[in-house]
DRENNU-515375 format. One record per residue (C-alpha): x, y, z; residue number from 1. Coordinates in steps of 0.001 Angstrom, whole numbers. Example, Ala and Ser with C-alpha at 12.3 -4.5 7.8 and 13.67 -1.06 7.14 Angstrom:
BEGIN
[[12300,-4500,7800],1],
[[13670,-1060,7140],2],
END
This chain:
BEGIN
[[15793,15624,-3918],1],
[[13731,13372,-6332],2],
[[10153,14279,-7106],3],
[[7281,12346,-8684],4],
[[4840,13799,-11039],5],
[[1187,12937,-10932],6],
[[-1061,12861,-14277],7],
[[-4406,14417,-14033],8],
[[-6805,11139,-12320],9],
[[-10443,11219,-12786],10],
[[-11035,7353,-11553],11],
[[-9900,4911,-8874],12],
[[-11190,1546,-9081],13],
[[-9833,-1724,-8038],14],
[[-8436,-3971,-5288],15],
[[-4809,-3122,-2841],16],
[[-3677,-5994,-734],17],
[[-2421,-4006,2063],18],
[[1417,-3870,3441],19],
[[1336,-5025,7395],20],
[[924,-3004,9624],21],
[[3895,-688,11191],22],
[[2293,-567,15085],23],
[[1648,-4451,15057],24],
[[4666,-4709,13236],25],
[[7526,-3359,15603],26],
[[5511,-4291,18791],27],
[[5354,-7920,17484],28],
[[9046,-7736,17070],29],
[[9992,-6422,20448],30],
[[7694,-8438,22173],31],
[[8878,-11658,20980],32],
[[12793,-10263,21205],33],
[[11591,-10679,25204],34],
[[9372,-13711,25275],35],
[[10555,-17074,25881],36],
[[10533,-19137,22950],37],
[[11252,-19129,19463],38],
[[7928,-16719,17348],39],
[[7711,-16921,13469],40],
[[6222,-13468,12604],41],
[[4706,-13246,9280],42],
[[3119,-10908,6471],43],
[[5804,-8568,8801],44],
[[5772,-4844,7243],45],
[[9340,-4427,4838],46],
[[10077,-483,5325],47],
[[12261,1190,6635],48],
[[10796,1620,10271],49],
[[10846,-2295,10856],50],
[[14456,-2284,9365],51],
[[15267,-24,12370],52],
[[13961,-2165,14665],53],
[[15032,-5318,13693],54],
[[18738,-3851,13471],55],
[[18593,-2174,16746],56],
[[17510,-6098,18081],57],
[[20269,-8208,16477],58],
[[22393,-5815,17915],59],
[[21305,-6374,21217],60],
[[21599,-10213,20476],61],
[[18171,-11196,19613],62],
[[18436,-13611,16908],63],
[[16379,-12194,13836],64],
[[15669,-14671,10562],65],
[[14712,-13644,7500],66],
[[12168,-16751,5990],67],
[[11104,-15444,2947],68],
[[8193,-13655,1985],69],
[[8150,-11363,4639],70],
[[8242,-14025,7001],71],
[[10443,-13770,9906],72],
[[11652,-15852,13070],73],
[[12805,-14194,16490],74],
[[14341,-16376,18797],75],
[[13418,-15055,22132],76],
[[15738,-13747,25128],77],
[[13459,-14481,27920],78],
[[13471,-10556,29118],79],
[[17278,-10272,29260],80],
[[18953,-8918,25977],81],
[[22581,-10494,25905],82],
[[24461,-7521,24441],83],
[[24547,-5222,27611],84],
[[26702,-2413,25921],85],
[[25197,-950,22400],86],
[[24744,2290,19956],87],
[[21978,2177,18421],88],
[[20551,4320,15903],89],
[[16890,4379,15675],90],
[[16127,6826,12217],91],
[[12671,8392,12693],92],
[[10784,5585,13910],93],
[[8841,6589,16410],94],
[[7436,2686,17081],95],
[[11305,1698,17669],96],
[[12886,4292,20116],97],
[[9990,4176,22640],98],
[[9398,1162,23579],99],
[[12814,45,23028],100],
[[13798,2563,25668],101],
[[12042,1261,28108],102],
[[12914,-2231,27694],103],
[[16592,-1390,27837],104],
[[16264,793,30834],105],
[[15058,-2535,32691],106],
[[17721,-4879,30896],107],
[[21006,-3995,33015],108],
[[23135,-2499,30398],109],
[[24416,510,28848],110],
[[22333,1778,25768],111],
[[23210,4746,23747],112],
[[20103,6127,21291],113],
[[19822,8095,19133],114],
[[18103,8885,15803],115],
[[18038,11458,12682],116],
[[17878,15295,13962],117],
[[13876,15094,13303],118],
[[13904,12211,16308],119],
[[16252,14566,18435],120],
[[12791,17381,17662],121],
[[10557,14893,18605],122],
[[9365,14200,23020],123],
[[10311,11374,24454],124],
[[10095,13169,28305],125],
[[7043,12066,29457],126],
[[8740,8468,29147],127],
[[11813,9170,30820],128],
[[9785,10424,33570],129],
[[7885,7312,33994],130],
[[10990,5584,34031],131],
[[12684,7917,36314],132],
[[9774,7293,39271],133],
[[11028,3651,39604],134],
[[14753,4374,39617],135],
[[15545,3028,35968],136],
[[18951,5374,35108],137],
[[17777,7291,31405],138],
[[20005,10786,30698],139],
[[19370,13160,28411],140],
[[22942,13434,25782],141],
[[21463,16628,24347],142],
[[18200,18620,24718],143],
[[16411,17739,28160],144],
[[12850,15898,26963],145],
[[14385,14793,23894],146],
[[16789,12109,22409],147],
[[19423,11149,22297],148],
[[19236,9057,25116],149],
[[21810,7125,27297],150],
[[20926,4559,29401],151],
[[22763,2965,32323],152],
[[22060,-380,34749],153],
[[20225,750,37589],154],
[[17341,-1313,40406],155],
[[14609,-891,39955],156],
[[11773,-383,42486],157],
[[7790,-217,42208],158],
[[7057,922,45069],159],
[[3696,2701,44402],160],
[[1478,4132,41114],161],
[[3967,5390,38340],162],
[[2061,8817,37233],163],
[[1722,9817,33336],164],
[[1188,12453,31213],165],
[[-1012,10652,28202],166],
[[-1831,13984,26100],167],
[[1704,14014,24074],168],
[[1588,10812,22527],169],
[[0,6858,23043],170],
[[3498,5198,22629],171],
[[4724,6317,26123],172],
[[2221,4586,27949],173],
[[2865,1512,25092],174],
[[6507,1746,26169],175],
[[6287,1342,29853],176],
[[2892,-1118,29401],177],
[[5075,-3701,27242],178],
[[8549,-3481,29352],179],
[[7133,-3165,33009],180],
[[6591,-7076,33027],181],
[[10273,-7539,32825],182],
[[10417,-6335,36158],183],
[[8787,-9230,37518],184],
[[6761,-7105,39970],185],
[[3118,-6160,40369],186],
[[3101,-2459,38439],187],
[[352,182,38385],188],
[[329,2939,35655],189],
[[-2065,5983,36482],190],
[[-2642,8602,34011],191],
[[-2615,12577,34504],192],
[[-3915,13718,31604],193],
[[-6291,12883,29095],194],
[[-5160,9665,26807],195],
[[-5159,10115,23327],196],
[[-4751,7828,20326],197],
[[-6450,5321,22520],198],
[[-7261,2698,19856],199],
[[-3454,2325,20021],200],
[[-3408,1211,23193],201],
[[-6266,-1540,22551],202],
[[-3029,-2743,19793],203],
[[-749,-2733,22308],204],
[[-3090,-4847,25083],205],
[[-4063,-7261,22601],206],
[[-246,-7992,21569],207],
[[750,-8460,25188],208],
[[-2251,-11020,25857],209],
[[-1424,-12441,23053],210],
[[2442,-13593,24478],211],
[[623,-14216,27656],212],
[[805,-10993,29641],213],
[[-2564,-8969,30625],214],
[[-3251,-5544,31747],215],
[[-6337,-4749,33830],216],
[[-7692,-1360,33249],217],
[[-10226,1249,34744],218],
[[-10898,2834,31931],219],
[[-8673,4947,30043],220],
[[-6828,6516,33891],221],
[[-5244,3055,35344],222],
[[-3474,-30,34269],223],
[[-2665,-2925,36722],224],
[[80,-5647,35669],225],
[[33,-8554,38000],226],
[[3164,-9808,39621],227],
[[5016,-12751,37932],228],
[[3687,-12287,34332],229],
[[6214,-13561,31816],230],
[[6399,-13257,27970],231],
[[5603,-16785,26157],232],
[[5740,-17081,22633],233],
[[2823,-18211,20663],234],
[[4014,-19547,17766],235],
[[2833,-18304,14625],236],
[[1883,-14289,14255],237],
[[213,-13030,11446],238],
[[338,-9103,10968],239],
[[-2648,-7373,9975],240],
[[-2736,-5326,6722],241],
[[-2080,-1342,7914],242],
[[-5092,263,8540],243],
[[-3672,3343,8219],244],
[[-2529,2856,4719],245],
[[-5829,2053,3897],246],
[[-7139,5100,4440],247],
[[-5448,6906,858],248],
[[-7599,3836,-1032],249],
[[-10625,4501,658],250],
[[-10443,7876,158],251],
[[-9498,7504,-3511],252],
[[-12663,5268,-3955],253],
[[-14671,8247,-2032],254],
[[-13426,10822,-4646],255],
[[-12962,9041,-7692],256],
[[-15681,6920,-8158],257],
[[-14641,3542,-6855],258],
[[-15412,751,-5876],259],
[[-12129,287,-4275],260],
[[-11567,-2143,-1978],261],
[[-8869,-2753,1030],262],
[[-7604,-6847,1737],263],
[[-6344,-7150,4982],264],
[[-8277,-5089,7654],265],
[[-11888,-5116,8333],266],
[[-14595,-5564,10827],267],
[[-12116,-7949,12687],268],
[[-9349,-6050,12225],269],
[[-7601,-5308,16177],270],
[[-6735,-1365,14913],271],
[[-8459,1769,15481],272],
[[-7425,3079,12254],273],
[[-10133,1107,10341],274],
[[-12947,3441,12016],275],
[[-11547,6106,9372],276],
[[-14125,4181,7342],277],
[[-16531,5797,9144],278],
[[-15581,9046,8768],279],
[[-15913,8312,5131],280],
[[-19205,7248,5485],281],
[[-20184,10437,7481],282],
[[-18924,12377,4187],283],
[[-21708,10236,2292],284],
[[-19504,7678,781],285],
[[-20468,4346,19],286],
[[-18574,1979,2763],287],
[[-19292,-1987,2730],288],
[[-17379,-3530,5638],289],
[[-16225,-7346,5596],290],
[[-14424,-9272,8180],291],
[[-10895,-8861,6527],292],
[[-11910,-6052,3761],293],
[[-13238,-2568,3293],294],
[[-15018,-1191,94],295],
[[-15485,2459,-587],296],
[[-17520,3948,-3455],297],
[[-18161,7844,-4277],298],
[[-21523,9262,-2639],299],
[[-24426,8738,-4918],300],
[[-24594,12979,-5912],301],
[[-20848,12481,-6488],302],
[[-19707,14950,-3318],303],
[[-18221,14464,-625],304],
[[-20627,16247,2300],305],
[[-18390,19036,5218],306],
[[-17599,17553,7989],307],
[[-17032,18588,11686],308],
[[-15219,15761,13658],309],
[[-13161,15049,16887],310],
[[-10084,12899,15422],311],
[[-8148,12165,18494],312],
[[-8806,8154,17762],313],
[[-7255,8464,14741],314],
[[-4400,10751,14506],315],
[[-2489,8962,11508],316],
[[-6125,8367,9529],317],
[[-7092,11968,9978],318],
[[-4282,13227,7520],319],
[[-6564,11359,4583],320],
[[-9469,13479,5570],321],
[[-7475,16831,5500],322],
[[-7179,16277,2237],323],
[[-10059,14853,792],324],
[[-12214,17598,2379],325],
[[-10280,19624,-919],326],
[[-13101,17318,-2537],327],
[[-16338,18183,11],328],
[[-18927,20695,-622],329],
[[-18110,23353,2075],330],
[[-16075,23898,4692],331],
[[-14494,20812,7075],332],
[[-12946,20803,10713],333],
[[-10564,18279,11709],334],
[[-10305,18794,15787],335],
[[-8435,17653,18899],336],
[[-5203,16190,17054],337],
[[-2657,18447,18656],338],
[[-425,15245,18441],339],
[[-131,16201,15119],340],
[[2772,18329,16020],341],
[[4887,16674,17032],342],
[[4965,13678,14936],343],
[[7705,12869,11730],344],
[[7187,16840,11125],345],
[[4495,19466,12211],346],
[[1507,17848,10533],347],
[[-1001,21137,11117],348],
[[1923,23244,9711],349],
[[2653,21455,7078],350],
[[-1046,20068,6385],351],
[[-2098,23933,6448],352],
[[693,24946,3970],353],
[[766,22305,1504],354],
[[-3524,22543,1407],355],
[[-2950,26527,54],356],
[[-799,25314,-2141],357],
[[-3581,23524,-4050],358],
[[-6030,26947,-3298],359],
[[-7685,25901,-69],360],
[[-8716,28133,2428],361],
[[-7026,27271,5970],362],
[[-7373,27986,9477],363],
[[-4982,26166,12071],364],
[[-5042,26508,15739],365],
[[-3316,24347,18432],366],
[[-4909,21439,17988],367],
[[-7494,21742,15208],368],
[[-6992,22480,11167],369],
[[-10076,23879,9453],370],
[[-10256,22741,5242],371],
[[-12757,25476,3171],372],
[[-11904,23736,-340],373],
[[-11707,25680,-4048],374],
[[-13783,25887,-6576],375],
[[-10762,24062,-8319],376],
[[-7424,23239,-7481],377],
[[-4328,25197,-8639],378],
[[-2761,22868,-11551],379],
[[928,21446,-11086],380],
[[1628,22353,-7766],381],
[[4739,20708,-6092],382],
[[3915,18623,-2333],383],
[[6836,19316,-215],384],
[[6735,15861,1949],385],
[[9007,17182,5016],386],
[[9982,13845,5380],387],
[[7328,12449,5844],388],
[[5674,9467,4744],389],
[[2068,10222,5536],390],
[[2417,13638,4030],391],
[[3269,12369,385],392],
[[731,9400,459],393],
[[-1839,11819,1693],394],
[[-1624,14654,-1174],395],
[[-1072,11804,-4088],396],
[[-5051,12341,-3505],397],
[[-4893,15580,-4907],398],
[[-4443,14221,-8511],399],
[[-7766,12876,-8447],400],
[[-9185,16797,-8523],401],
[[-7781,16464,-12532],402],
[[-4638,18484,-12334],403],
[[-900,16880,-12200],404],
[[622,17072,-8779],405],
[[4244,16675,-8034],406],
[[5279,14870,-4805],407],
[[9052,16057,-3597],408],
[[10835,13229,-2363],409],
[[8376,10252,-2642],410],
[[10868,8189,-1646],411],
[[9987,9258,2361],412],
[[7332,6665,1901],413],
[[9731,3927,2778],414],
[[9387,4521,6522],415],
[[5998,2382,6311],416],
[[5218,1397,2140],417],
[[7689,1658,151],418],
[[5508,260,-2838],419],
[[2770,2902,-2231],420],
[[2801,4862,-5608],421],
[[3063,1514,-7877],422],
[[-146,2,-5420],423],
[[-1895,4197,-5611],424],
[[-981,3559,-9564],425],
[[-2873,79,-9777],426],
[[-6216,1819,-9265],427],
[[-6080,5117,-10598],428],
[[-3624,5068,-13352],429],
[[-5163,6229,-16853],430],
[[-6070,2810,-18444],431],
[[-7447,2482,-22628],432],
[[-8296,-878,-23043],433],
[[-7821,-2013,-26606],434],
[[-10012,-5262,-27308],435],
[[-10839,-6781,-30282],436],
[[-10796,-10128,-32348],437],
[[-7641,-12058,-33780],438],
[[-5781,-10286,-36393],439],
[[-7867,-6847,-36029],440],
[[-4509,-4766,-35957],441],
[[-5180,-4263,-32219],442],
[[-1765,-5123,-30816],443],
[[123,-2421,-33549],444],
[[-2531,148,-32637],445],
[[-2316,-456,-29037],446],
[[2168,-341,-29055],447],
[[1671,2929,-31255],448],
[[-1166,5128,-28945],449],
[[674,4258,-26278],450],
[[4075,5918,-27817],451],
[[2244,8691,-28732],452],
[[1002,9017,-24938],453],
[[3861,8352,-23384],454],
[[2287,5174,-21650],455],
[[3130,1458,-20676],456],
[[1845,-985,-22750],457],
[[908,-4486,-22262],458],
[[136,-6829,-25263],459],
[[-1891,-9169,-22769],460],
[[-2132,-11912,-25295],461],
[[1424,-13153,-24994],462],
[[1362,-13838,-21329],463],
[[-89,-16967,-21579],464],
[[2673,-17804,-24320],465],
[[5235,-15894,-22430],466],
[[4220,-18520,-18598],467],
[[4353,-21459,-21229],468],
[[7999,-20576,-22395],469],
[[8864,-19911,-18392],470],
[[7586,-23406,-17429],471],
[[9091,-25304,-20267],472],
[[12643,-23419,-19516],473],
[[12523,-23956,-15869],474],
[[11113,-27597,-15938],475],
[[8001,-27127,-14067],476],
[[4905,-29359,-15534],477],
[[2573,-27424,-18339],478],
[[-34,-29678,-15910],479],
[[975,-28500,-12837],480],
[[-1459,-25827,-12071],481],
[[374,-24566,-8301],482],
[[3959,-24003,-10092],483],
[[2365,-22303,-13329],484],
[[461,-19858,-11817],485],
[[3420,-19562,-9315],486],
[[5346,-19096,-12538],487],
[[2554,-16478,-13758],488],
[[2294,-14346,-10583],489],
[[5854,-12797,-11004],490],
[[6174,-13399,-14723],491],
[[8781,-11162,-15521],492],
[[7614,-9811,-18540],493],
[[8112,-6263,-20624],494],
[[6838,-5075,-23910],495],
[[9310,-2696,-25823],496],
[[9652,-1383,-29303],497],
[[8037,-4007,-30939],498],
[[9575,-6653,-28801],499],
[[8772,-9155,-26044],500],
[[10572,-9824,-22980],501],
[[10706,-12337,-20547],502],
[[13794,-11418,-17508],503],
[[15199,-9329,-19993],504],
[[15030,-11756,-22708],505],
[[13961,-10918,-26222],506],
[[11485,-13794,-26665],507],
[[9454,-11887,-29688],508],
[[9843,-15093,-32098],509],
[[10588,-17816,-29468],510],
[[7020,-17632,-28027],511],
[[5661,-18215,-31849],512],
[[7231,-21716,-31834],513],
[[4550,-24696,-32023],514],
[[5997,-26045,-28494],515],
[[5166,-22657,-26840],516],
[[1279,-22353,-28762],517],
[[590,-25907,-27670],518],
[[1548,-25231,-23968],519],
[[176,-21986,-23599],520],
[[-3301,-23684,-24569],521],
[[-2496,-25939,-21476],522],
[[-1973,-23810,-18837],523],
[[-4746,-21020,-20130],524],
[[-6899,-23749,-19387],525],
[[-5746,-23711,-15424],526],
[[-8224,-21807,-13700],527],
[[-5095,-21020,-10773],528],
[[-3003,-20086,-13865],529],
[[-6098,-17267,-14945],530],
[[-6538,-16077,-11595],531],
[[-2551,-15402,-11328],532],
[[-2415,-13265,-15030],533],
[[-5243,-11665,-14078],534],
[[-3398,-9928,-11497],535],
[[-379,-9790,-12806],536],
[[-2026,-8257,-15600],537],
[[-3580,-5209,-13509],538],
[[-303,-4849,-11675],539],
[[1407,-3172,-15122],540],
[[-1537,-198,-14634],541],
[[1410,2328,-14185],542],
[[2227,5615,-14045],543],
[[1578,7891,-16377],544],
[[-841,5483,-17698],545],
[[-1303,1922,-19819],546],
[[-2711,1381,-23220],547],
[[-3538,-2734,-23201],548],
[[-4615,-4809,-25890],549],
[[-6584,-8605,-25825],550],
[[-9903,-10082,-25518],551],
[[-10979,-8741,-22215],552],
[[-9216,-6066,-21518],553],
[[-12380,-3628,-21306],554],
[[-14973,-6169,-19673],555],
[[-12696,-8547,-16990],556],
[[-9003,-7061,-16465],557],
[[-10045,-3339,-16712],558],
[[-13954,-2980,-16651],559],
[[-13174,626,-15302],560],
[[-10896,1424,-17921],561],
[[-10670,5420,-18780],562],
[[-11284,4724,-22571],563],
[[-12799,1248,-24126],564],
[[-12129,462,-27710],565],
[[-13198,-2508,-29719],566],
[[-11063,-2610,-32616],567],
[[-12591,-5450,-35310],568],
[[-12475,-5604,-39114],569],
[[-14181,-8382,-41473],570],
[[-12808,-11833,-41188],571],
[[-11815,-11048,-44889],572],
[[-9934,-7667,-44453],573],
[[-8027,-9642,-41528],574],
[[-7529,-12841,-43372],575],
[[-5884,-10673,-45974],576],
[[-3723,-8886,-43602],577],
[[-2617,-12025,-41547],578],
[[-1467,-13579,-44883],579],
[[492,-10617,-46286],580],
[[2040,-10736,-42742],581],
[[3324,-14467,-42960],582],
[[4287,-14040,-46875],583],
[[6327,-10958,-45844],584],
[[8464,-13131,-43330],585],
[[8918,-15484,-46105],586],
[[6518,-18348,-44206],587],
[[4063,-20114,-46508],588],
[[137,-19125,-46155],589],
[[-3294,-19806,-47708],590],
[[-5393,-17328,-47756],591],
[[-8616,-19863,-47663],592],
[[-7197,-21611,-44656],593],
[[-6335,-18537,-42915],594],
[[-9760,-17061,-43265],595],
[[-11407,-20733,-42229],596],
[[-8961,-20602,-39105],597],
[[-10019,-16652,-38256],598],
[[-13639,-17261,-38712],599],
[[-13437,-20552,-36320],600],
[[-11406,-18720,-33656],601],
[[-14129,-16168,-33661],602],
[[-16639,-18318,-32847],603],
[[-15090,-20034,-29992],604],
[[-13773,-16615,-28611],605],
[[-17729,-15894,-28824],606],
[[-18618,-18903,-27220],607],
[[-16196,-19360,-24529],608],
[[-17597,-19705,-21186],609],
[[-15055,-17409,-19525],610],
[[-14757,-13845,-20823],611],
[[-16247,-14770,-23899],612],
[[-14996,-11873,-26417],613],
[[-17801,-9031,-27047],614],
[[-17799,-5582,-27299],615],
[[-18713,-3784,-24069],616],
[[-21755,-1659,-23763],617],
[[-18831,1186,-22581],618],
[[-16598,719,-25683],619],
[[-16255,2520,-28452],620],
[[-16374,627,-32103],621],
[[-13710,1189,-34432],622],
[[-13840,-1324,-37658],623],
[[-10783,-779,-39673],624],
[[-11829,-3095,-42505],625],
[[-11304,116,-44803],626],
[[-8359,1584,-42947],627],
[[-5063,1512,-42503],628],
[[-2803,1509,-39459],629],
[[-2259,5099,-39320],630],
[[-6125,5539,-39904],631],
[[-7081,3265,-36838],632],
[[-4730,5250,-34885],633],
[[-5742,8174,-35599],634],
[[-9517,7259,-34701],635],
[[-8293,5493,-31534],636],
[[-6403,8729,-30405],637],
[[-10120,10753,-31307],638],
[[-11434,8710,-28647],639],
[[-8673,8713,-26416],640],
[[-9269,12822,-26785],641],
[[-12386,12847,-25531],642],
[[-11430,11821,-21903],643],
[[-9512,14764,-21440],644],
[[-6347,12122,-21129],645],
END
């Protein structure tokens, strides 16, 4: 088993575009495997949940096409799947074997499912039932109430109300909702218990109506399906971001600092998850809400307020809260989420043991978990994950209390984000922005603090040189602002030992010719071409941290930076430096022109209208006129100190 080792975070700060969403994701998929029509599905969610599903459909004989950038098309089989004899092996995806189930117990073949031994722990009875009451043919290969499952032709009849349990979990009532109108006939659902996870529900009804089919309720207790309803593609899907997953970045902005803010689910957004938000806000934090985003900021007195809150809406959400309340001021209730146990693993189990782990007082019960946090949390304590996804994104939280965390096998976060520690990493990583004037000494100083810390570094002053060199090797037009900052966005760039890469490519003296200099003037002037180095910029903010040098490191890229520096020198000292440089590589120099050139460049990097270069209010001066490199260093790592980094 792999682990993953968590610095000590003080900060979060910054913006995640959000993966889609698993729930819209696989019910997307399934319902256009059984509309008519050909749907392009896009922004889809690439994990390993989705993978399930989409294998368990080609081999059914739904045709599934992969487009490119997590685009997909699904040409529709009209209700009837054309394989009528399959295995199919479903992992741990909960979103896959349910509804799947039911659809295949209504499609006239023989099905076997089954899944990894945590699926064969996990209830799928109260579905089977449902399915049993209108003579679909579903047995049981090994425990009764649990896969793996075998399913058989059979008619089907709906004769009158099919009655179910809706305390367990939301997707059974999702199952039979999305295949009952593959039936053709009029079908009425009527619920025994109370329903929980409702706001997944609202997903599912919105999907259907979406392919044409509604569902008329009374209330949460009955759902009607007319007679006749078909499914009918609609063309083009877009998935919404995962609400879900937004709830570790809101809850890092909560508790360290922010502002961070979510792109892809907001006041618009069609999932329940997003009300987690509110939760937040009932803790004191800061929450701005747009129609397709959601900022959180720490509470003005800096903690988190005890909370005492019925979280049956949000089961999945919830988890976040568990563990932030290790950053409220007393102690914090999470009740009615006895669905908890029996998800990927027992979440109250697990929650309760990981949380004394970290020094937390905990009470569990059936269906509640009660948080009383510690003064301070134990340092270097390892996460077991269970595997399960939510459990390691959850507790990468924890790191923001200033202690390293480990988290055993990260790599269960595939089932739903498999990018989630680089994304966690892109607002909380440690960050020492090194800014400074032309031939300061920044760039060595930068390259050597970040040896001596063990971080990334990024000498952000070559990428413009680095997406000139790309375009002129690749033919695409220095003018052409849409393929340069194409070009820019995955510029595939490293910085090691001294050296400059580009795909793997030591480019250190090739992006000094006067070809590259005079086309990375053109396409810095591209405003698309900023905008797509900006980001790519904040996407090298890695663990264990980033030490990155320029013009605007501090006050544009990173103005939440752990540690600012602005590292200058007299145009003289720098003028004398830059020509012992040159004369040491055996290239001609004058000293007079060099200082001329220096003292210009100064002025215009003073004067520029974007970013102009200045010394933030935040940063820390270091003028190395009288020092040398191991002098500047040495100050630079003084400051570094004194964050506690």
């Amino acid at each position: 088993m792999t682990s993953l080792t968590l610095p000590p975070l003080r900060v979060a700060s910054g913006n995640v575009r959000l993966p889609g969403s698993k729930s819209i994701s696989n019910r997307m998929l399934l319902l256009a495997a059984l509309a008519e029509g050909t749907t392009e599905i896009r922004d889809l969610l690439d994990s390993d949940d989705t993978r399930v599903m989409l294998a368990a459909l080609r081999k059914v004989g739904v045709g599934v096409t992969a487009l490119g950038g997590n685009a997909w098309r699904v040409d529709g089989c009209g209700g009837a799947f054309p394989v009528k004899d399959a295995d199919l092996f479903m992992g741990n995806a909960g979103t896959a074997i349910r509804p799947l189930t039911a659809a295949l117990a209504l499609s006239g073949g023989h099905y076997r499912l089954s899944g990894v031994p945590r699926m064969h722990e996990r209830p799928i009875g109260d579905l089977v039932d449902g399915l049993l009451q209108i003579g679909a043919d579903v047995r049981y290969t090994g425990n009764p109430g649990f896969p793996p499952l075998a399913i058989h032709p059979a008619t089907v009849k709906l004769a009158g109300p099919i009655r179910l349990r809706g305390d367990v979990s939301s997707q059974f009532l999702t199952a039979l909702l999305m295949a009952l109108p593959l039936t053709g006939q009029a079908a009425v659902i009527e619920m025994t218990t109370e329903l929980i996870s409702r706001p997944y529900i609202e997903i599912t009804l919105n999907l259907m109506a979406r392919f044409g089919v509604t569902v008329e309720r009374e209330g949460w207790q009955r759902f009607t399906l007319a007679a006749g309803q078909r499914y009918r593609s609609p063309g083009v899907l877009h998935v919404e971001g995962d609400a879900s997953a937004a709830s570790y970045f809101l809850a890092a902005g909560a508790i360290g600092g922010g502002p961070v803010r979510v792109e892809g689910v907001g006041r618009d957004s069609i999932q329940g998850d997003v009300r987690f938000a509110e939760a937040l806000a009932a803790m004191g934090a800061s929450v701005e809400w747009g129609a397709q985003h959601i900022e959180a900021r720490a509470p003005e007195s800096g903690r988190l307020k005890a909370f005492d809150l019925d979280l049956n809406h949000i089961p999945d959400a919830a988890m976040t809260l568990a563990v932030a309340a290790l950053f409220a001021d007393g102690r914090c209730f999470l009740r009615n989420i006895a669905s908890w146990r029996v998800k990927e693993t027992d979440r109250i189990a697990a929650m309760a043991t990981e949380l004394r782990k970290l020094g937390a007082t905990v009470e569990e019960g059936a269906d509640y978990i009660a948080v009383s946090p510690a003064s301070t949390l134990v340092p270097d304590t390892a996460i077991d994950t269970y595997d399960d996804h939510r459990m390691a994104m959850c507790f990468s939280l924890a790191a923001l209390g200033g202690v390293p965390v480990t988290i055993n096998d990260p790599h269960c976060v595939n089932k739903t984000f498999p990018d989630y520690f680089d994304a966690f990493a892109e607002i909380t990583a440690p960050v020492i922005a090194i800014d400074g004037p032309s031939a300061s000494g920044k760039g060595t100083v930068a390259e050597r603090v970040a040896a001596a810390l063990g971080y990334h570094y990024l000498d952000s002053g070559s990428l413009y040189r680095l997406t000139a060199l790309a375009a002129l090797r690749t033919g695409v037009a220095l003018d052409g602002e849409a393929g340069v900052a194409a070009l820019a966005a995955g510029l595939p760039a490293s910085f090691e030992g001294g050296r400059i890469l580009l795909a793997g490519d030591d480019v250190t003296d090739a992006i000094r010719t006067e070809e590259v200099s005079a086309g990375a003037s053109k396409v810095a002037a591209l405003p698309a071409v900023r905008a797509a180095l900006l980001a790519r910029q904040r996407a090298y903010r890695r663990f264990p941290g980033l030490v990155a040098d320029g013009r605007d490191m501090g006050s544009v890229v990173f103005p939440a930076a752990t540690a600012k520096v602005f590292l200058t020198a007299s145009a003289a000292a720098r003028a004398e430096r830059r020509y012992k440089q040159l004369i040491g590589k055996g290239m001609p120099a004058n000293m007079h022109a060099l200082l001329q050139d220096l003292q210009e460049r100064d002025a215009r990097d003073a004067q520029r209208s974007v970013a102009p270069l200045r010394q933030c209010d935040d940063a820390d001066l270091v003028d190395t006129t009288e020092m040398n490199i191991e002098a500047a260093v040495a100050a630079v790592m003084t400051i570094v100190a004194r964050q506690r980094l």
